[in-house]
N, CA, C and O atoms as a GROMACS GRO file, in nm:
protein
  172
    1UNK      N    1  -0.413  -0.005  -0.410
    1UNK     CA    2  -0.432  -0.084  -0.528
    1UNK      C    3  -0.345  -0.209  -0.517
    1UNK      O    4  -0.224  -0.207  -0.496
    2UNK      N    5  -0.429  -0.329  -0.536
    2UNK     CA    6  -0.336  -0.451  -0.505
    2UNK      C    7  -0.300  -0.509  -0.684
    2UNK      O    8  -0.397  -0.543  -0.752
    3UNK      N    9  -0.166  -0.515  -0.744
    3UNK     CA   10  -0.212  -0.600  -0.851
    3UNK      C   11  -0.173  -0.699  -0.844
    3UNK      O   12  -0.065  -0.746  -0.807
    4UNK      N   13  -0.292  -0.752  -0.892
    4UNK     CA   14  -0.376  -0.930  -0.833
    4UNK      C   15  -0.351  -0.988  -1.035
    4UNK      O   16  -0.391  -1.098  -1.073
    5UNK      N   17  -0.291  -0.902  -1.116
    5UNK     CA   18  -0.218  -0.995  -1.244
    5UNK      C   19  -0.119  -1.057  -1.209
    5UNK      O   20  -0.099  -1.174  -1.241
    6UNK      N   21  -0.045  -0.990  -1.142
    6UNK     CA   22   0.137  -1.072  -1.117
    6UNK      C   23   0.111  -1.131  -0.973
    6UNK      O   24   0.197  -1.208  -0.931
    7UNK      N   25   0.003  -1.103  -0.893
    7UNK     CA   26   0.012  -1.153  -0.728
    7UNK      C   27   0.114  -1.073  -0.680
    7UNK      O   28   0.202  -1.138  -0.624
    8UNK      N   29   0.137  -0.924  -0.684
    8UNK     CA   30   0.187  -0.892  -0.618
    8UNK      C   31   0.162  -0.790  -0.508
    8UNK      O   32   0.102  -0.687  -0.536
    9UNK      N   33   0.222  -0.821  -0.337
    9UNK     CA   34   0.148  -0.749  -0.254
    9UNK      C   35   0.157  -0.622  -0.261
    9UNK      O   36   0.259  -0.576  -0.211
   10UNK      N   37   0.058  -0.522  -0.321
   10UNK     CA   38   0.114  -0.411  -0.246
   10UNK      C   39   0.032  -0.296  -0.273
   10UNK      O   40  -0.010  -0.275  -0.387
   11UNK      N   41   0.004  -0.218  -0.173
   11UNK     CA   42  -0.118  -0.092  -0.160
   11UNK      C   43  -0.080   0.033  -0.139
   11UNK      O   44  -0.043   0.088  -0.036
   12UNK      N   45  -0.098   0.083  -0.275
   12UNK     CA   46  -0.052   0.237  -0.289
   12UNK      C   47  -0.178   0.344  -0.292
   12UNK      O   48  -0.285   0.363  -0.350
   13UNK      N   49  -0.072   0.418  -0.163
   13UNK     CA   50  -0.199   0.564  -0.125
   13UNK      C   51  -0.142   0.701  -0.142
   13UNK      O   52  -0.042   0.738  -0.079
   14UNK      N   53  -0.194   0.761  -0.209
   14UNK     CA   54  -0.140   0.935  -0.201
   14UNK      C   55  -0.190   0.968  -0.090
   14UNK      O   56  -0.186   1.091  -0.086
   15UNK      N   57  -0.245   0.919   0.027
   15UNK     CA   58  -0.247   1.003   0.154
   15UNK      C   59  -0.156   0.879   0.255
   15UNK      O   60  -0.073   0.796   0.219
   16UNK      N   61  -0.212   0.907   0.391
   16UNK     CA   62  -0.177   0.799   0.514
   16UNK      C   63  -0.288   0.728   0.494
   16UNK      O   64  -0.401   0.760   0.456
   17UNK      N   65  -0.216   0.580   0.541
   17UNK     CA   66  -0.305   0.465   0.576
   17UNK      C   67  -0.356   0.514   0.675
   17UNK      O   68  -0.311   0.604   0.747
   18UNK      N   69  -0.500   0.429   0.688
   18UNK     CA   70  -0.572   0.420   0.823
   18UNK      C   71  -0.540   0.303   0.922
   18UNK      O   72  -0.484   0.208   0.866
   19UNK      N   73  -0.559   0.292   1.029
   19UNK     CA   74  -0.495   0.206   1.124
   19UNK      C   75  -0.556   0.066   1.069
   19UNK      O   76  -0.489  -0.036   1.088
   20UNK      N   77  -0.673   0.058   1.007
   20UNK     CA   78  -0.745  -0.067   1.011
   20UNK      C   79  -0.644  -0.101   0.830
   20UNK      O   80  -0.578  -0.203   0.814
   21UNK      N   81  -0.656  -0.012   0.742
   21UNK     CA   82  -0.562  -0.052   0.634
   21UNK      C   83  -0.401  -0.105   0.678
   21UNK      O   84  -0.343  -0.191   0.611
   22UNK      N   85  -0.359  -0.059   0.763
   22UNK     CA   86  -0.217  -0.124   0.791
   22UNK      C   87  -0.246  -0.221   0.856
   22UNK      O   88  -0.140  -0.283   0.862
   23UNK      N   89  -0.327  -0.282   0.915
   23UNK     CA   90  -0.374  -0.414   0.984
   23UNK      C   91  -0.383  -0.511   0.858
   23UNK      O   92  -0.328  -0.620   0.843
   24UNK      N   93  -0.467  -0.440   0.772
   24UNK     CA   94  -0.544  -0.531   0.676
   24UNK      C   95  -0.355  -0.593   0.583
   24UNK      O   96  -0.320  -0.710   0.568
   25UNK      N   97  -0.289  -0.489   0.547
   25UNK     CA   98  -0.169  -0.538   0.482
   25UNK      C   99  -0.100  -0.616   0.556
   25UNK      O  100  -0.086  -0.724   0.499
   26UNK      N  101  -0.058  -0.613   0.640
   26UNK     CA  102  -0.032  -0.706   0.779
   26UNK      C  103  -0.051  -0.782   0.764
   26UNK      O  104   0.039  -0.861   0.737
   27UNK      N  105  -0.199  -0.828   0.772
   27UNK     CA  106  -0.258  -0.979   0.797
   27UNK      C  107  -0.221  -1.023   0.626
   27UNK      O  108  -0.164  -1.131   0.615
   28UNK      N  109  -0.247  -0.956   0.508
   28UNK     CA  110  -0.199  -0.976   0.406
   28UNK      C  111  -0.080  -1.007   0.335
   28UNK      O  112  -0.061  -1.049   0.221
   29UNK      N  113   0.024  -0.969   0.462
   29UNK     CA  114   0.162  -0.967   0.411
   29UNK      C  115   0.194  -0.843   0.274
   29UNK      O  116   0.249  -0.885   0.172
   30UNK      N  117   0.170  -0.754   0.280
   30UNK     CA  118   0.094  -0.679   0.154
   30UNK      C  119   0.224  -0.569   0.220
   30UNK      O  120   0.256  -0.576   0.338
   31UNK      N  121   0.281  -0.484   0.139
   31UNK     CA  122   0.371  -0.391   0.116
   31UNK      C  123   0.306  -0.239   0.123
   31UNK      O  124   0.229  -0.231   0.028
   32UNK      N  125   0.307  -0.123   0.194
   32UNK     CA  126   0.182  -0.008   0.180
   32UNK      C  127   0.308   0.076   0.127
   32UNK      O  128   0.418   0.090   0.181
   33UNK      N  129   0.263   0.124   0.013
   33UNK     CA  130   0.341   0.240  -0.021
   33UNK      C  131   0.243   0.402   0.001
   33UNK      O  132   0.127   0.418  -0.037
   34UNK      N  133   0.318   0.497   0.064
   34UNK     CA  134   0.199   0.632   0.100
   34UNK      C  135   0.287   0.742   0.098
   34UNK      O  136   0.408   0.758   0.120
   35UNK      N  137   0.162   0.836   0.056
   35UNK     CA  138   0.232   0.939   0.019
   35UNK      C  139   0.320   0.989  -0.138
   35UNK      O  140   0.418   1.059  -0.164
   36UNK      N  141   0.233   0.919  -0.206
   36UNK     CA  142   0.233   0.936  -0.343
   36UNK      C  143   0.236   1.052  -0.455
   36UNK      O  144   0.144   1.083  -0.530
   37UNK      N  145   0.360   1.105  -0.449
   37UNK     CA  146   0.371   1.254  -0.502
   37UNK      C  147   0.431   1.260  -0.613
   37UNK      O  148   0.552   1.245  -0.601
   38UNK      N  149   0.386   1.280  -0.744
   38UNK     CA  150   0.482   1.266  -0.829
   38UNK      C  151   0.553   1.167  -0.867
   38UNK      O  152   0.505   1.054  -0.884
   39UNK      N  153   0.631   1.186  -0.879
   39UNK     CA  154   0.752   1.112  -0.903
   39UNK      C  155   0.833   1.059  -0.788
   39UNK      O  156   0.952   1.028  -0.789
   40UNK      N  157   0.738   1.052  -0.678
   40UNK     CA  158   0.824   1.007  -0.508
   40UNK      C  159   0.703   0.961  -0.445
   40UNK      O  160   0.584   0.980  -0.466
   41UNK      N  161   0.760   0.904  -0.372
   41UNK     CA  162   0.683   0.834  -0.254
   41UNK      C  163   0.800   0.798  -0.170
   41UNK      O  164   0.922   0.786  -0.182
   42UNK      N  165   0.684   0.784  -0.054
   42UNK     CA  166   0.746   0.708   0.149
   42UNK      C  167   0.685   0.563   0.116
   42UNK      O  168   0.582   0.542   0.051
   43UNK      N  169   0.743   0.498   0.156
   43UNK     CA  170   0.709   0.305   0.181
   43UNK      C  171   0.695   0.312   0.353
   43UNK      O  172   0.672   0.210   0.418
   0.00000   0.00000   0.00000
């Protein structure tokens, strides 16, 4: 999920990225947060 109200980069997944999604943030400059549990997450 990118939110595109404030422009800010960043794509949150309760599983693993796929190789072509960490490319895509990359070329985006975009922040992947994964692994979305609760009240925790891995960056």
């Amino acid at each position: 999920m990118k939110d595109k109200t404030e422009k800010i980069p960043i794509l949150i997944s309760r599983a693993a990225p796929t190789n072509l999604g960490v490319r895509l943030a990359n070329n985006l400059g975009a922040t992947i947060i994964r692994f979305i549990r609760g009240k925790g997450m891995k960056g």
